[in-house]
C-alpha positions in Angstrom: 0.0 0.0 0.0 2.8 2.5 0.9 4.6 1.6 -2.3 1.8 2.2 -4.6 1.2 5.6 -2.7 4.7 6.5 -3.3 4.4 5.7 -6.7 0.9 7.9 -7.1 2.7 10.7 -5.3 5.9 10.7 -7.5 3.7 10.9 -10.5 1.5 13.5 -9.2 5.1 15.6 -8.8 6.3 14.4 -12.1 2.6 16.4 -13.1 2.9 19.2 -11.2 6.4 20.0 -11.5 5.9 21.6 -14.7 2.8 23.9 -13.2 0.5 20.8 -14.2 -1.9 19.3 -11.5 -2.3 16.0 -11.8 -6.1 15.8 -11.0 -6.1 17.6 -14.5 -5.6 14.3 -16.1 -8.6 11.9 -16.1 -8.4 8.9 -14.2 -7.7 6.7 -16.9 -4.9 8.2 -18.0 -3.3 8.2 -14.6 -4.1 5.3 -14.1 -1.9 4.0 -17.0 0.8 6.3 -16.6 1.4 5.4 -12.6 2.2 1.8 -14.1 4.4 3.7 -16.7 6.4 5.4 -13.6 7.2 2.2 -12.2 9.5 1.5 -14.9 13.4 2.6 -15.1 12.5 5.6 -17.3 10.5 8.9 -16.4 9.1 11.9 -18.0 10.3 14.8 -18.9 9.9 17.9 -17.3 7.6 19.6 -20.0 3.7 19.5 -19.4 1.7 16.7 -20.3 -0.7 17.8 -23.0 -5.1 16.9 -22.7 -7.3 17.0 -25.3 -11.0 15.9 -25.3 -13.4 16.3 -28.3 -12.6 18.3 -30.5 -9.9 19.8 -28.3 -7.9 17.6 -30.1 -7.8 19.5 -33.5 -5.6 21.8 -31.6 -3.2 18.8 -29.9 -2.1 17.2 -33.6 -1.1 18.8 -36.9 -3.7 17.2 -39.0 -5.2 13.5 -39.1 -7.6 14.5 -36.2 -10.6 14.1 -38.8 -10.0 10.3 -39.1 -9.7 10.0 -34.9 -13.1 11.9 -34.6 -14.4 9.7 -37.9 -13.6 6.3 -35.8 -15.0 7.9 -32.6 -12.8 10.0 -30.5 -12.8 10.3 -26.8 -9.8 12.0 -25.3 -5.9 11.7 -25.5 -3.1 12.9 -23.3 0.7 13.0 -24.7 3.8 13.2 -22.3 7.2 13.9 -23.1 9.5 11.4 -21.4 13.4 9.8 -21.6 14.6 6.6 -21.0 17.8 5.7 -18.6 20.2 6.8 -21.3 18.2 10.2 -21.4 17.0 9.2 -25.0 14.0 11.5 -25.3 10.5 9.8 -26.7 6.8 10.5 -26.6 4.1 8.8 -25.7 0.7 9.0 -27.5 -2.6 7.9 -25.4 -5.3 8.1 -27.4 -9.0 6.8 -25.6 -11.2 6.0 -28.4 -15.2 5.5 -27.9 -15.0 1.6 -28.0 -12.5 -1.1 -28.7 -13.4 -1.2 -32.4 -12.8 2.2 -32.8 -9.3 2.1 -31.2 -8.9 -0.8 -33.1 -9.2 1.0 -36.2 -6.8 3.5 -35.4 -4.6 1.1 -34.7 -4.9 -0.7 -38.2 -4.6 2.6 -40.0 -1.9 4.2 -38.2 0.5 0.7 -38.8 1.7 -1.1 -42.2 2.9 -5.1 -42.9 6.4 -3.6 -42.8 6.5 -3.1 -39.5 7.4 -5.6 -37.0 4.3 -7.5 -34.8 5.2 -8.0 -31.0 2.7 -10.0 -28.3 1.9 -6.4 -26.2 -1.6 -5.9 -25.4 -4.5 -6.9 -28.2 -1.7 -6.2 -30.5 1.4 -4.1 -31.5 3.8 -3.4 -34.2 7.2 -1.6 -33.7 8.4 0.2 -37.0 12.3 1.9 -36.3 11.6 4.5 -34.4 8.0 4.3 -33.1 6.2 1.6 -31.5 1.9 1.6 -32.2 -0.3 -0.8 -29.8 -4.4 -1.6 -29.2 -5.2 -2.8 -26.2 -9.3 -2.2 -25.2 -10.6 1.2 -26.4 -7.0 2.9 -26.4 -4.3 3.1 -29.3 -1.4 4.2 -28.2 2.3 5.7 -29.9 4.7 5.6 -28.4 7.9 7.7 -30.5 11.7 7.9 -30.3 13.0 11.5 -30.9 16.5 9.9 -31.5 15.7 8.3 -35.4 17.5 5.3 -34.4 17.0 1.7 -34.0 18.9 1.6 -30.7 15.8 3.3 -28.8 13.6 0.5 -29.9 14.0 -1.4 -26.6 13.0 1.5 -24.9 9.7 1.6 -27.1 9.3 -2.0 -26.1 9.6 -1.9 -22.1 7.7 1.9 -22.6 4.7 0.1 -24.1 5.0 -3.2 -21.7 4.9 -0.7 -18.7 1.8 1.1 -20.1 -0.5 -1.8 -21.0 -0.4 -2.9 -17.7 -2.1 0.2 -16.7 -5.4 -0.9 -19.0 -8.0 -3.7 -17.2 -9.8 -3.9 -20.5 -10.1 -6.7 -23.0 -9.0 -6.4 -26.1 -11.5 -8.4 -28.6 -11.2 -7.8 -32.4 -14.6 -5.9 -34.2 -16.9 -8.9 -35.4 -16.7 -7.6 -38.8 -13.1 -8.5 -38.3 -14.0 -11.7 -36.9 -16.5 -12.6 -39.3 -14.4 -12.2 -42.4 -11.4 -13.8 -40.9 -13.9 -16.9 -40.7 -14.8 -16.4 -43.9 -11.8 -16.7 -45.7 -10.2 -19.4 -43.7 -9.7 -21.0 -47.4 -7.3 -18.2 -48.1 -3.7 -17.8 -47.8 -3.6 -15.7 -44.1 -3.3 -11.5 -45.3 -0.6 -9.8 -44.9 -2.4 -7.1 -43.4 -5.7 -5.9 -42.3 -7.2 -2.7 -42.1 -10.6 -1.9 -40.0 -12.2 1.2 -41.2 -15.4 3.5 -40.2 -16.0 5.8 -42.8 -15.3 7.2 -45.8 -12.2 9.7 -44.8 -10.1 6.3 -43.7 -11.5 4.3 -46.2 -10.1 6.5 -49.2 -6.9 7.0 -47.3 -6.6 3.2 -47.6 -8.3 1.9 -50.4 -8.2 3.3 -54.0 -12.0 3.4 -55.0 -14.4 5.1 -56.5 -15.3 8.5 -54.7 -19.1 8.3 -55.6 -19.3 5.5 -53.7 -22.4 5.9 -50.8 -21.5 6.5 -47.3 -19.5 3.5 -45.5 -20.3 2.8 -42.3 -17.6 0.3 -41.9 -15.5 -1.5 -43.8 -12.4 -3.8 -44.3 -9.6 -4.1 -46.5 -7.7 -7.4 -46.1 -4.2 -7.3 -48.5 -2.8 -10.3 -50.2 0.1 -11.3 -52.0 -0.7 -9.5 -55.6 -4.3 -8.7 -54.4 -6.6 -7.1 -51.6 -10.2 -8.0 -50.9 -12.1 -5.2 -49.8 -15.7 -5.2 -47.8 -18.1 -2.4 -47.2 -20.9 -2.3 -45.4 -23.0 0.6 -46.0 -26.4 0.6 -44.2 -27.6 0.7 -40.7 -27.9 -2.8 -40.0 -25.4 -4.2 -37.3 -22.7 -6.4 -38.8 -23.7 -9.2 -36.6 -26.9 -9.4 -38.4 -27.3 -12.7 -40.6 -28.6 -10.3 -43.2 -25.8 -7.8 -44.5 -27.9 -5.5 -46.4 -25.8 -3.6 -48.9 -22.5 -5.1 -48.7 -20.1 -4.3 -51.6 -17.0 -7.0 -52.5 -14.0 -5.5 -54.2 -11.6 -7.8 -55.8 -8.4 -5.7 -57.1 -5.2 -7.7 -58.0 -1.9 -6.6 -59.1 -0.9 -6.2 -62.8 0.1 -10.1 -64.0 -1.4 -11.4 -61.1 -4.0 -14.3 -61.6 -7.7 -13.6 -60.9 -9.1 -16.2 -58.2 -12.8 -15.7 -59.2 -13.9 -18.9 -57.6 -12.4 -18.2 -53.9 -13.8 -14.6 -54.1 -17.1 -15.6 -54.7 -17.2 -18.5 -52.0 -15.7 -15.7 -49.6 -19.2 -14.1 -50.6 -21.0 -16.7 -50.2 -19.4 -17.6 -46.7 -19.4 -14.3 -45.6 -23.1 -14.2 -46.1 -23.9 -17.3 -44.5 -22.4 -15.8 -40.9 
């Protein structure tokens, strides 16, 4: 009990320090940050920054139209350094459910980067480190572009998901199509999407098309299958309503009509 106060009460200094109270961050956050301060590395001495809303327009420089599209909550973003006084940041970002953080997650990371077992997932790219876990996606960033601070990323984001009780469980859109196309080779990637902005950020397709309420684009080896679902209706419904299938393969790349179509016919089964 006294450790865990000591630990609350060095980071409500490592707050306040820098004229920031800590009851100005939400629970949550400090929550996940306390677990954060019981690692070998600390924050810097410049002010944690809060955002709610669209409060958040005014935290990042651009992108904060495809947070709010997903279904934004609040973030917070501290400035920290590790034990070798490497600088990094770290990127909270409380989404409105797990599927929306999800999202995030998917769009925010590509099949280049590398795919480590922290929280619902994570991918570490050479100087930045992205991870899901519940309704948060977090970043966490090395200011020094170089691979040596990636085991810094690593323990950072170990430390923080420790701070987060909730589950992470994949959309069942996600779900759903992953069943569905069991009889194909496993994607190199998948991205979850909830409207149009992300969707034509990740998918080349035709800009008349209606609006999407969610969608996913799963990418292949020479091809990427991508589904929309465009009405109101739940995806968890056994009827999908207006569902469009896109097949697009690579130039010289075969056309596997006849696993497409039992994808369809799969997917509509569910």
């Amino acid at each position: 009990m006294a450790a865990s106060l000591l630990t609350l009460l060095s980071l409500c200094l490592m707050l306040s320090v820098s004229g920031v109270r800590a009851d100005t961050i939400p629970a949550n956050f400090q929550k996940i940050l306390t677990e954060f301060s019981k690692s070998k590395m600390w924050c810097d001495l410049q002010d944690p920054e809060y955002a709610q809303g669209t409060g958040l327009f005014k935290l990042i420089n651009g992108g904060a139209e495809i947070y709010h599209e997903y279904g934004f909550r609040q973030a917070v973003f501290v400035s920290c350094k590790d034990n070798k006084d490497r600088p990094f940041t770290i990127e909270i970002y409380e989404m409105l459910s797990s599927d929306a953080a999800y999202g995030v997650y998917t769009f925010k990371t590509n099949q280049k980067a590398q795919a480590l077992k922290i929280g619902g997932a994570a991918k570490l790219s050479d100087y930045y480190l992205n991870l899901w876990q519940g309704n948060y996606a977090i970043t966490v960033t090395g200011l020094v572009v170089k691979k040596e601070i990636q085991p810094t990323l690593v323990q950072a984001a170990k430390s923080l998901v420790k701070g987060i009780d909730q589950k992470a469980e994949l959309p069942h859109l996600v779900k759903r199509f992953t069943q569905a196309s069991r009889h194909l080779e496993k994607p190199v990637e998948i991205k979850y999407v909830k409207g149009n902005l992300a969707l034509g950020n990740t998918c080349k397709l035709s800009p008349n098309l209606p609006r999407t309420k969610e969608a996913i684009i799963a990418k292949y080896k020479g091809f990427q299958i991508c589904v929309l679902i465009q009405d109101n209706k739940p995806s968890s419904t056994k009827s999908i309503g207006n569902t469009i299938f896109i097949f697009q393969a690579e130039p010289n790349q075969p056309h596997l009509p006849a696993a497409f179509a039992k994808l369809k016919n799969e997917f509509k089964e569910k």
